[in-house]
N, C-alpha and C positions, 0 to 999 in steps of 0.2 A: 352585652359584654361577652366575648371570646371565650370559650371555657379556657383556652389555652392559655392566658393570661392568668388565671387562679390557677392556673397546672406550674407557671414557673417556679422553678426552685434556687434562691437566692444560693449566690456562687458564696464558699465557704471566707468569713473574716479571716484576712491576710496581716494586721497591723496599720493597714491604709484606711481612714476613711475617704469612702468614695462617694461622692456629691455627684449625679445627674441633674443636667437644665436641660427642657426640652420645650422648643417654641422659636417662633420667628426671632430674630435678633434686631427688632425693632423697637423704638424709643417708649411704647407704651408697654412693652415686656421686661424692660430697664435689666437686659443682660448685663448694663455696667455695674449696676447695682450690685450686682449677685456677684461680679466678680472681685466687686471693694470686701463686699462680707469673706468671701472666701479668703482675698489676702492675708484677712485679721486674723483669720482662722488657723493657717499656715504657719502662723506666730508662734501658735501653742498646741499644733497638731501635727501627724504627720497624714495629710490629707490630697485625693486629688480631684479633678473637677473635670464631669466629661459634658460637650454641647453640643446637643443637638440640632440641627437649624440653621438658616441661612436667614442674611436680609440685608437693609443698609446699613445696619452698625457692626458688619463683620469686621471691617477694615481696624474700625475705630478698635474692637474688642482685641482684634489680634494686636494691631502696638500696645494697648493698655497690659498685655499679657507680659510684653518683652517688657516693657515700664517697670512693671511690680516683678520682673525675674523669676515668673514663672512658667517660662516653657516647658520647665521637664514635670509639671506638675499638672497644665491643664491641657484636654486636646478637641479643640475645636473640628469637629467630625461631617459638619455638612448635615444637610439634610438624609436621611437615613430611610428605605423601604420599612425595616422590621425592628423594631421598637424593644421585640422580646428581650433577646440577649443583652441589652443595655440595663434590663428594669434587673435580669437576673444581677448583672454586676453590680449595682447600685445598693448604698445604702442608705442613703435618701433623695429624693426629689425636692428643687429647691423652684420654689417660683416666683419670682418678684414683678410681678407683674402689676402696673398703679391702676388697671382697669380691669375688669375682667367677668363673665358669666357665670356658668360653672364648668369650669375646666374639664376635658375629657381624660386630662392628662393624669390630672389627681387620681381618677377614677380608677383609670388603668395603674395608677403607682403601687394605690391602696390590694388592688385584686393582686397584683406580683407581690405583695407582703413589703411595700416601700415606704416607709413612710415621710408625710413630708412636711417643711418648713418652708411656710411661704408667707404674701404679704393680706394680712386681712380686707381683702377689697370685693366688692361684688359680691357673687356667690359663693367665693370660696368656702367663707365660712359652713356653709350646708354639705361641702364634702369633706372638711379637716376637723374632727372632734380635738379641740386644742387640752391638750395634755395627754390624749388618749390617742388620736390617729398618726398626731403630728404634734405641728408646733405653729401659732399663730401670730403674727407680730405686725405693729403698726406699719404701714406702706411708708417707706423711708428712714425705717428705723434701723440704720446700715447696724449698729452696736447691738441692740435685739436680735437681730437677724444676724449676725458674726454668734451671739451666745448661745442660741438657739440653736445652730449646726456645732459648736461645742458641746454643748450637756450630748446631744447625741454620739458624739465622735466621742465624749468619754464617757459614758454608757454605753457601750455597744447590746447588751443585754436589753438595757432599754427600747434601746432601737428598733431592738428584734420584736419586745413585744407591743410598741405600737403596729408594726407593720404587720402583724399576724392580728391584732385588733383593726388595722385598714379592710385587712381582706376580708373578715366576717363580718364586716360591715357591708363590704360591697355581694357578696354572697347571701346575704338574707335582703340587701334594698336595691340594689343596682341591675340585677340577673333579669334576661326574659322571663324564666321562670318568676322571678320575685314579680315584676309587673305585672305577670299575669295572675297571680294570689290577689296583687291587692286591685287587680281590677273587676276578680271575681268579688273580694269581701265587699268592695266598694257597691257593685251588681245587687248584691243580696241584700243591700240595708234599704236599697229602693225598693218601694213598694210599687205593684205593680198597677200598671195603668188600667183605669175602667171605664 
């Protein structure tokens, strides 16, 4: 993990909640997903949505944007060298993705103090302590997932302090430093060979 990642400093709350997706724009990442949840969202917040990423469903995502009338709210940015300045503007990471390992991206959200709502699949679960890092919701549960980026968008305070629980989480288990602790402790409880 990058020290510079646990060095970002979230850009100060403006009145806007600010949703980050970051990931291919492909059908097992279900950008569309995430951009139905956001519309609902939009209903009863004043919120916007930035994306990172390219693939085959850019097309699709950009008219579904003009569809639900919100150009002036979401901006579709392309794939991106440096991840940092995004994570600082974000107030959360949203991941809807119906497959997944364990995201690298969570990883990096939680060290920037981001916290995230995504969909409970694969591995996510071992990076999102749900209620404490984030927010965890059934994979297709667009209404879960629209409520779930509400309680945050009107908690901001909340917000805050999952994301400051992401990053001391990723700061005691995620660090080279941390892997190397626990692959000393790990060393030590083997006895040695005779």
């Amino acid at each position: 993990m990058p020290k510079s990642l646990l060095e970002i400093v979230p850009l100060p709350l403006n009145g806007d909640f600010r949703i980050l997706i970051v990931g291919s724009l492909a059908s097992e990442k279900d950008p569309l997903s995430a951009l139905e949840a956001f519309g609902r969202l939009t209903k009863t917040s004043k919120s916007r949505l930035r994306i990172l990423g390219a693939g085959p469903l850019e097309k699709s995502l950009r008219a579904r944007v003009k569809e639900l009338e919100l150009d002036d709210r979401v901006g579709l940015l392309g794939s991106v060298d440096d991840i940092e300045p995004h994570l600082a503007w974000a107030d959360v990471l949203l991941l809807t993705s119906q497959t997944e390992g364990l995201p690298a991206v969570i990883i990096e959200a939680a060290a920037a103090a981001v916290p995230v709502v995504a969909y409970d699949v694969g591995g996510v679960g071992e990076a999102v302590t749900d209620g404490v890092t984030g927010r965890l919701v059934r994979a297709g549960g667009l209404e879960s997932l629209a409520a779930a980026l509400s309680y945050y968008a009107s908690n901001p305070e909340e917000s805050r302090r999952a994301g400051e629980a992401g990053k001391r989480l990723v700061a005691k288990s995620f660090t080279i430093e941390a892997s190397a602790r626990g692959f000393d402790e790990a060393r030590s409880t083997l006895s040695p060979r005779q």
